[in-house]
C-alpha positions in Angstrom: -15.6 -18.8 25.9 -17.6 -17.1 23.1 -20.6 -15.5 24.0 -24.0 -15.7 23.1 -24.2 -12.7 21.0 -21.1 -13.2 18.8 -22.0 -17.3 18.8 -25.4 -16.6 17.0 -23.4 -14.1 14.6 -20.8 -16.6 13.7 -23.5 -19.4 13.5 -25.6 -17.2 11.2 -23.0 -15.7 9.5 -24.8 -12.8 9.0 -22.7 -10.0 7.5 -23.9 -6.6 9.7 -23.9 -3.2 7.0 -24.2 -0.3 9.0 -24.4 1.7 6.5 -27.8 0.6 5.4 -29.5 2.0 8.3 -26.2 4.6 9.3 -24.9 2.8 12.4 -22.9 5.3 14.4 -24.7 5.8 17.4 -22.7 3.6 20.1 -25.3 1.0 21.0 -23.7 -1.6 18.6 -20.8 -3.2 18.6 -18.9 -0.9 15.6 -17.6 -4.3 13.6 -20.2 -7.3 13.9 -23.3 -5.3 15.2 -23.7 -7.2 18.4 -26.3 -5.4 20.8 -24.6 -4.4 24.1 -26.0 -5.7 27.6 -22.6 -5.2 29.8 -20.5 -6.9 27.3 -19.0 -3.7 26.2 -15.5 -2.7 25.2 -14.2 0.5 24.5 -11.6 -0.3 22.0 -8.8 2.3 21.1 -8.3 2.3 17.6 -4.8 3.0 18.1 -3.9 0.6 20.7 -1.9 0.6 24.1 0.4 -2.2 23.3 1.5 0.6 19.6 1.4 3.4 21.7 3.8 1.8 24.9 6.3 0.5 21.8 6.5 4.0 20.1 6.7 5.8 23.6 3.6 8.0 23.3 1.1 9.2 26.0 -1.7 9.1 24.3 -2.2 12.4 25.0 -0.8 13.2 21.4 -3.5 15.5 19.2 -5.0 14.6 15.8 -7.2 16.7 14.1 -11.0 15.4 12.9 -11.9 16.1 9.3 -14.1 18.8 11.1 -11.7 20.0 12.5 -12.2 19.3 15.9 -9.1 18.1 17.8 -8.9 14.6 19.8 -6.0 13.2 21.4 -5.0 9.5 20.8 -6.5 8.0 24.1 -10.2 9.5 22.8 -10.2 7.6 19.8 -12.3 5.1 21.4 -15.1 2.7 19.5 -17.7 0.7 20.8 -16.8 -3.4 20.8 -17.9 -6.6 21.9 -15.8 -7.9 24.7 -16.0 -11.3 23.4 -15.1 -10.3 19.4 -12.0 -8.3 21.4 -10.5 -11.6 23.4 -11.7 -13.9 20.3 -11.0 -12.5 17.4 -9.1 -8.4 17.5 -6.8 -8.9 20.7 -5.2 -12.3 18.5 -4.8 -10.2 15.3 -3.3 -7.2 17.6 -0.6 -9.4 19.1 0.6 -11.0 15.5 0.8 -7.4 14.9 2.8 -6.5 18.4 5.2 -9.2 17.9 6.1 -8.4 14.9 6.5 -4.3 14.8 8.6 -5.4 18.7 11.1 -7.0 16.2 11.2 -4.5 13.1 11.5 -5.0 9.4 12.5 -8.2 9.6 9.1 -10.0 11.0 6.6 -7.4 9.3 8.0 -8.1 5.8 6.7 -11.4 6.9 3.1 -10.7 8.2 0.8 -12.0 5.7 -1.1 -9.0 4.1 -4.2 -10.4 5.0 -3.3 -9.5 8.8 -1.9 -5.9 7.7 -5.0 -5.6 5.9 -7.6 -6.3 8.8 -5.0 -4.2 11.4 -5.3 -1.3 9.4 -8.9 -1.9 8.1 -9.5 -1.7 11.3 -8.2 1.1 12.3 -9.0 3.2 9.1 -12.7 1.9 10.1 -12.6 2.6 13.3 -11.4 6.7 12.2 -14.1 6.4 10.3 -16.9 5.5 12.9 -15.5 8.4 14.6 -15.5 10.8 12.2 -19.2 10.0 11.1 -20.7 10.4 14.5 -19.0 13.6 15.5 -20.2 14.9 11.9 -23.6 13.5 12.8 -23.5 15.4 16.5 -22.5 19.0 14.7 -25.1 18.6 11.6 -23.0 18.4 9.4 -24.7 15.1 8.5 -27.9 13.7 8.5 -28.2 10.6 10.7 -29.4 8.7 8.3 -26.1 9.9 5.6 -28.6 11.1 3.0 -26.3 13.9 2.4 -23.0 12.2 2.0 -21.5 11.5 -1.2 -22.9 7.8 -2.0 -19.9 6.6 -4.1 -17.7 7.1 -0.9 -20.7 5.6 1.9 -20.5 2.8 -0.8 -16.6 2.3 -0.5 -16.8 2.5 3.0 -19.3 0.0 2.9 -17.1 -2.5 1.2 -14.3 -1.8 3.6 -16.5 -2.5 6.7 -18.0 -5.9 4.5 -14.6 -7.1 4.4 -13.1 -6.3 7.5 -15.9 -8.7 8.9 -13.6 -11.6 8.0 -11.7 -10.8 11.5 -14.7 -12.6 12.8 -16.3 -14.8 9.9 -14.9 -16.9 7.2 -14.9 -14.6 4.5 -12.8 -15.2 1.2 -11.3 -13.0 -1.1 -12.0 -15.3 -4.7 -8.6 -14.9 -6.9 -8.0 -11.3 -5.6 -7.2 -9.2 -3.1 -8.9 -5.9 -2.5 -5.3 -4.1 -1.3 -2.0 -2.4 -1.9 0.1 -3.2 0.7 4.4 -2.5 0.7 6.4 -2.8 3.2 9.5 -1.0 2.7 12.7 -1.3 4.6 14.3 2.1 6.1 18.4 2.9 7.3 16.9 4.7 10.5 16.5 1.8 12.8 15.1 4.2 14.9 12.9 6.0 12.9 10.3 7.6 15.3 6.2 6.3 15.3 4.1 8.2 12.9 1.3 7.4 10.5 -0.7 9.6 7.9 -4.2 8.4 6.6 -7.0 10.1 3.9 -10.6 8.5 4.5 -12.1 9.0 1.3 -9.7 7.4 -0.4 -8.8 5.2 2.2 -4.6 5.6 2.1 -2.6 4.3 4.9 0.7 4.9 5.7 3.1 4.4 8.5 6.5 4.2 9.8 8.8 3.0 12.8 11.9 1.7 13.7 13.3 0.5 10.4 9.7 -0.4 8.4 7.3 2.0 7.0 4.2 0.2 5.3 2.0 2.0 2.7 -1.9 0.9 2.2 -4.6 1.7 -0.1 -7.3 -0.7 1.3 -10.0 -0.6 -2.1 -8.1 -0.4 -5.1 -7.9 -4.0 -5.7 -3.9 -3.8 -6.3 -4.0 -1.0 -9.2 -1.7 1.6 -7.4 0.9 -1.2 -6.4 1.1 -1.8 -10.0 1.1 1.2 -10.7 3.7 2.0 -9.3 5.8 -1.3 -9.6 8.9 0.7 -11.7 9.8 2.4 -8.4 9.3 -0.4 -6.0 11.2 -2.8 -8.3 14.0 -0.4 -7.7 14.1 0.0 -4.5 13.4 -3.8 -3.5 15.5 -5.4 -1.0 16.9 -2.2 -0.6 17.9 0.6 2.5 16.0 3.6 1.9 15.8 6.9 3.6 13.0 8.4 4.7 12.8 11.2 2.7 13.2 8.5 0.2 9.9 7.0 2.5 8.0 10.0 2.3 8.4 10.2 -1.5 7.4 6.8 -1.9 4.4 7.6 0.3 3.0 10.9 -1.4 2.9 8.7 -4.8 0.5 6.4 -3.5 -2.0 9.7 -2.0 -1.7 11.2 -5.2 -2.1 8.3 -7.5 -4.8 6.8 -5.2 -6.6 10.3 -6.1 -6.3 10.1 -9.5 -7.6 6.7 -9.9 -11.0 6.9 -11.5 -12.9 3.6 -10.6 -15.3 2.4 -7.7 -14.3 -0.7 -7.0 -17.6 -3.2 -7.3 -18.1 -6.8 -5.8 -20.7 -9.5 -5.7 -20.8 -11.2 -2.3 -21.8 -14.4 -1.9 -22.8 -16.1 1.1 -22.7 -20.1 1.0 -23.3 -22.0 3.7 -20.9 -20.7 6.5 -18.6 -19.0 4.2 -19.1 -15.8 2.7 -17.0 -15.3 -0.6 -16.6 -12.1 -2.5 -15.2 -11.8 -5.8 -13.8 -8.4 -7.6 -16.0 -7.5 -10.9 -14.1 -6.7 -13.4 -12.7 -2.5 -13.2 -12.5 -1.6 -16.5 -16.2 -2.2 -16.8 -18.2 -0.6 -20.2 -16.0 2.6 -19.7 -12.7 2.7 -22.0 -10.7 5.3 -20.2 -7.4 4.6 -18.2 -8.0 3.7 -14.4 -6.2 6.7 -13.5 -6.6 10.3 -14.6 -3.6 12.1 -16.0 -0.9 12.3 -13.7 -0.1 16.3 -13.5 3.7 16.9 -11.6 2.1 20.6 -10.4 -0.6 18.7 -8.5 1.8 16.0 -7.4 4.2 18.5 -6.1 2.2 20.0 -4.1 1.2 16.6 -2.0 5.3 15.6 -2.1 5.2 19.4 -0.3 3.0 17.9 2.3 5.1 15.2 2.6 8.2 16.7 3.0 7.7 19.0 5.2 10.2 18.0 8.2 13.2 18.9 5.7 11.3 22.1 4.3 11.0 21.4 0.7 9.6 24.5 -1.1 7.3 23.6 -3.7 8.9 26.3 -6.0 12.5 24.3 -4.8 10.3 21.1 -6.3 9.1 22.3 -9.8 12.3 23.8 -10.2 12.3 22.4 -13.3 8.7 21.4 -14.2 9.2 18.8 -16.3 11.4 16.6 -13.5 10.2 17.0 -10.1 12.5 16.9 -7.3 13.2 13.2 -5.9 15.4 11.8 -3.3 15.8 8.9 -6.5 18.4 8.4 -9.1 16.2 7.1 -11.4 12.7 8.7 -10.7 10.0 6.5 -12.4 7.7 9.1 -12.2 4.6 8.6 -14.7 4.0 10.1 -17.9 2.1 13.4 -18.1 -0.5 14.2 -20.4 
């Protein structure tokens, strides 16, 4: 049964932005702002059913933006029991059943539900991360000092992610890149990769690695559509994967806009709708792509197989690639 506190949300359809009054401190549910009485939940944002699958402890490390080390049980969040078993612990098990099977069922996930499972957990990183900046002053508890273009994209992730709970629509868009990608290794270990202030996902396991930039309203997909046109319905190989994957991190850098939306609440629905990127300003929606600069995040990328970045820009002009035909953009 839904309880009271998440009843009166739905009912109101009140949209919670906790980055108007900087939210972090643990007395709120982290995604619909319910108050806590005893109806508390200490959600892992990487959860036990992922982390049984991929045969992990949880006592695997990740290192905070300030540096600061956690291990994967500690990634904890504050959340209403009754959004958990209503609304997150359904989304979780589309998610389970399908990463149990592999490629075959994930292609098939709508990217609305890879969207909310990684929103979610990008979100929930972030949650993190802002609170243990806020405990070693590195941020004012009220986020006067962080950079407002990036507290507003963070916003507009958190906005949307609401429709786990409430019947939010997207109005002739979606706000995501998503690509699932199929890999030869059908037993490609668990790993994932992420950068918060761009908010790039990426993941892979078993035969499936999925890439995800969560607020650029489909530009880098397109972006990048020579490439993915080439390898669709295709095997690739994870080096292959990890090319594919630095792309995406570098181009999601370069791309120039901040995504803005008019949300509209009607009724019991709640409908946002994309305005229009280009806007007044006449420039390209990315900055120039530079191969020195992209080299040295494919670097990053490849380090399991020890890529050099002088090995890389060998030959400056055609960057190493795992690819026949590279598709790499044009510099300028």
């Amino acid at each position: 049964m839904v309880q009271l506190d998440l009843l009166c949300i739905m009912i109101k359809n009140s949209l919670y932005q906790p980055f108007k009054t900087f939210d972090f401190k643990s007395k709120n549910c982290f995604l619909s702002g319910a108050s806590f009485q005893d109806d508390v939940e200490k959600l892992n944002i990487l959860p036990n059913w992922l982390l049984q699958l991929a045969q992990l402890t949880g006592e695997e490390q990740i290192k905070l933006l300030d540096e600061s080390v956690s291990s994967y049980n500690q990634l904890n969040v504050p959340c209403s029991k009754s959004l958990y078993q209503n609304f997150i612990l359904p989304l979780d098990q589309e998610i389970e059943k399908a990463f149990e099977t592999g490629y075959a069922a994930v292609s098939k996930l709508p990217e609305l539900s890879l969207f909310k499972w990684i929103g979610k957990f990008m979100y929930g990183l972030i949650y993190i991360e802002m609170q243990a900046a806020i405990k070693q002053n590195q941020l004012r508890p009220d986020g006067i000092n962080m950079g407002q273009g990036v507290m507003h994209k963070f916003g507009n992730l958190h906005t949307m992610l609401q429709s786990i709970y409430l019947d939010v629509k997207f109005e002739d868009f979606n706000p995501w890149s998503i690509v699932v990608i199929e890999l030869e290794n059908e037993n490609t270990p668990f790993s994932f990769k992420d950068e918060i202030n761009t908010l790039t996902y990426s993941l892979k396991f078993k035969n499936f690695g999925i890439v995800a930039c969560l607020q650029d309203n489909g530009t880098n997909k397109r972006y990048h559509a020579n490439i993915l046109a080439a390898i669709a319905e295709k095997k690739i190989i994870e080096q292959q994967f990890e090319e594919i994957c630095a792309r995406f991190y570098y181009s999601s850098y370069l791309f120039n806009r901040l995504p803005e939306y008019n949300i509209m609440p009607v009724g019991e629905e709640t409908f946002i709708e994309a305005m229009p990127l280009k806007g007044t300003q006449n420039k390209a929606l990315f900055d120039a792509w530079q191969h020195k600069t992209y080299a040295q995040v494919l670097e990053n990328f490849w380090k399991p197989w020890g890529h050099t970045l002088f090995e890389i820009l060998k030959d400056p002009n055609h960057p190493l690639s795992y690819f026949e035909k590279t598709f790499l953009p044009d510099t300028q």
